[in-house]
C-alpha positions in Angstrom: 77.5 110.3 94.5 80.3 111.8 96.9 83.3 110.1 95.1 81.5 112.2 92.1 81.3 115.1 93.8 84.9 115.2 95.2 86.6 113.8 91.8 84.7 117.5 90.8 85.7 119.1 93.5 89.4 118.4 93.2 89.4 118.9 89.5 88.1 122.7 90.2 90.5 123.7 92.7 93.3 121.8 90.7 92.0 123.5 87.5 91.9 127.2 89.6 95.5 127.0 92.1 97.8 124.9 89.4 99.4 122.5 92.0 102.7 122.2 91.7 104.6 119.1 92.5 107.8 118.8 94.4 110.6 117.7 92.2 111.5 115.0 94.5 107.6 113.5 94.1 107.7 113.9 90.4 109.1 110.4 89.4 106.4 108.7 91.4 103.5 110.7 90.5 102.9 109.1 87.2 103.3 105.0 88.8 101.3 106.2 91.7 98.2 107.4 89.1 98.9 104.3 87.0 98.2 101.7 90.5 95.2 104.1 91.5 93.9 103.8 88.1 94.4 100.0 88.9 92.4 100.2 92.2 89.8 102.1 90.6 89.0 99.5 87.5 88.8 96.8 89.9 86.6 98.6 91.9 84.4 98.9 88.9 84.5 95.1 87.8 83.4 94.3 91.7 80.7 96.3 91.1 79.5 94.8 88.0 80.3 91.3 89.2 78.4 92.5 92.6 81.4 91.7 95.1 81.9 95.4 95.7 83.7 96.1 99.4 84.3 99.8 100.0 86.8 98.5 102.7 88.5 96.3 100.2 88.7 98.6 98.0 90.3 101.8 99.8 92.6 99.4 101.4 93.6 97.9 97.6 93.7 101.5 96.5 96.3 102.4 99.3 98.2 99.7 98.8 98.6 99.4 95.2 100.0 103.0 95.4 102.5 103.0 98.6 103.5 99.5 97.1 104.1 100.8 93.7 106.2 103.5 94.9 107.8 102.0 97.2 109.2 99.8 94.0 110.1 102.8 92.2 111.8 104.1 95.5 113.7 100.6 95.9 114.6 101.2 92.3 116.2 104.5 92.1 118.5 103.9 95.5 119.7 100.5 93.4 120.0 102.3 90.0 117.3 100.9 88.3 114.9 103.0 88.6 113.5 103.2 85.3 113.5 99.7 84.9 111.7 99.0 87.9 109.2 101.3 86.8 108.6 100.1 83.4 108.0 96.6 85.4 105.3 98.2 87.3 103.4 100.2 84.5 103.4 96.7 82.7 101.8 94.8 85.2 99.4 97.0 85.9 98.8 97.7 83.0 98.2 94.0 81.9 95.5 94.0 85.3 94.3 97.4 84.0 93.4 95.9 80.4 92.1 93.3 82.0 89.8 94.3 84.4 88.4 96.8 81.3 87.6 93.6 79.0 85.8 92.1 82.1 83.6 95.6 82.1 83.4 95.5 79.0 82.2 91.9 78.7 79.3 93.2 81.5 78.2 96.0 79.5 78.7 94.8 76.1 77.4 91.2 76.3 80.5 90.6 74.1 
């Protein structure tokens, strides 16, 4: 009930001050969502499998996001910035679809 409450939370007060986000932060913002996104849908198939950690799981979501921009980082100092981060929306992506078939094969039956 308190991740609900805060996800609410933070929507208000995003929804009432219109955060803006630093132009230097901007190119990551979108891989960082994209490996939170990740963290979060496993963290739902755990659940539904019944192997839920809350440790695991803020240490996955942590990681997937430093390491993801840290890639995109590595990327844009070598010039290939864009193609680094393609790489990472495609893999998780792929773990993203993934983890939402294995939901859905919990809830569906199918």
């Amino acid at each position: 009930m308190i991740p609900a409450a805060g996800l609410v939370v933070g929507l208000v007060i995003g929804l009432f001050f219109h955060p803006e986000v630093p132009l230097w932060l901007q190119p990551y913002l979108p891989i960082a969502v994209i490996a939170a996104l990740d963290a979060i849908f496993g963290a739902v198939r755990a659940v539904l499998d019944g192997i839920f950690d809350d440790k695991v799981f803020v240490v996955s979501f942590l990681s997937n996001v430093v390491v993801a921009g840290l890639i995109v980082f590595l990327g844009d100092q070598l010039g290939v910035g864009s193609q680094l981060s393609t790489g990472v929306v495609v893999v998780l992506g792929l773990r993203i679809f993934s983890n939402v078939a294995s939901i859905r094969r919990h809830l569906l039956k199918a």
